[in-house]
N, C-alpha and C positions, 0 to 999 in steps of 0.2 A: 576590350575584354575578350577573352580565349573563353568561345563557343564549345572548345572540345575539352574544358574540364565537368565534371561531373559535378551535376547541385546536390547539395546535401539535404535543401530545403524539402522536396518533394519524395525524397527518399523513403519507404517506409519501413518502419521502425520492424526487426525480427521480431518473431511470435512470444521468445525467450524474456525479451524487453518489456512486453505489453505485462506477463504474467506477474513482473517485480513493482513494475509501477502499481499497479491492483494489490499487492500486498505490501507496499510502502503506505498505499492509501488507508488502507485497513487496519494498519500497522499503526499510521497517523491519529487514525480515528480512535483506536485504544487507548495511547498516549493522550489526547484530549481525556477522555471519558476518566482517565485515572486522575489527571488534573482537577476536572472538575471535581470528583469524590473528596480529593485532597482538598479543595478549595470550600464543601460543603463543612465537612469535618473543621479545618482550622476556624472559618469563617461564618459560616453556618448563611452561607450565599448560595444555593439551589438553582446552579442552570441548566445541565442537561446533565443526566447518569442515568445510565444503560441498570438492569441490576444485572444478578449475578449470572443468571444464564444467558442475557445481551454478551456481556460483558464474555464469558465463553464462547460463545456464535462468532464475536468478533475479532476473538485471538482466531478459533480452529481457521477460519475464513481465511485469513493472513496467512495462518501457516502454509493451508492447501494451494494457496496461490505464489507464495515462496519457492513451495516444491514441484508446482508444476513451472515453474519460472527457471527452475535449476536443471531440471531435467528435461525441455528444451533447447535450453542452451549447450549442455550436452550433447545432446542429439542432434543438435545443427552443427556440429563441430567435426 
């Protein structure tokens, strides 16, 4: 095995990358909480929903973290 190629494993991740992953997650977690809404309404099955100002906190959060995600990437460039 060749010593002098570089690992990817221990690499870490730009600042740019951290910010999308935290608004992927954020992202993620709305898309649940509409499902579940969906899933209350069709079904009338009750597992977890946010109301409607969660449910804003959880978009604006995603966004702010999208934009700060965009505009590091930027700036590392």
């Amino acid at each position: 095995m060749n010593s002098d190629a570089p690992s990817n494993a221990s690499a870490p991740r730009p600042r740019g990358q951290v910010w999308l992953v935290l608004a992927a997650v954020f992202t993620g977690l709305f898309v649940l909480n509409v499902a579940s809404r969906m899933l209350f309404i069709k079904q009338g099955i009750a597992l977890w929903r946010l109301n409607d100002v969660g449910e804003f906190l959880l978009v604006l959060v995603a966004m702010a973290f999208f934009v700060l995600g965009l505009l590091s990437a930027e700036k590392a460039r």
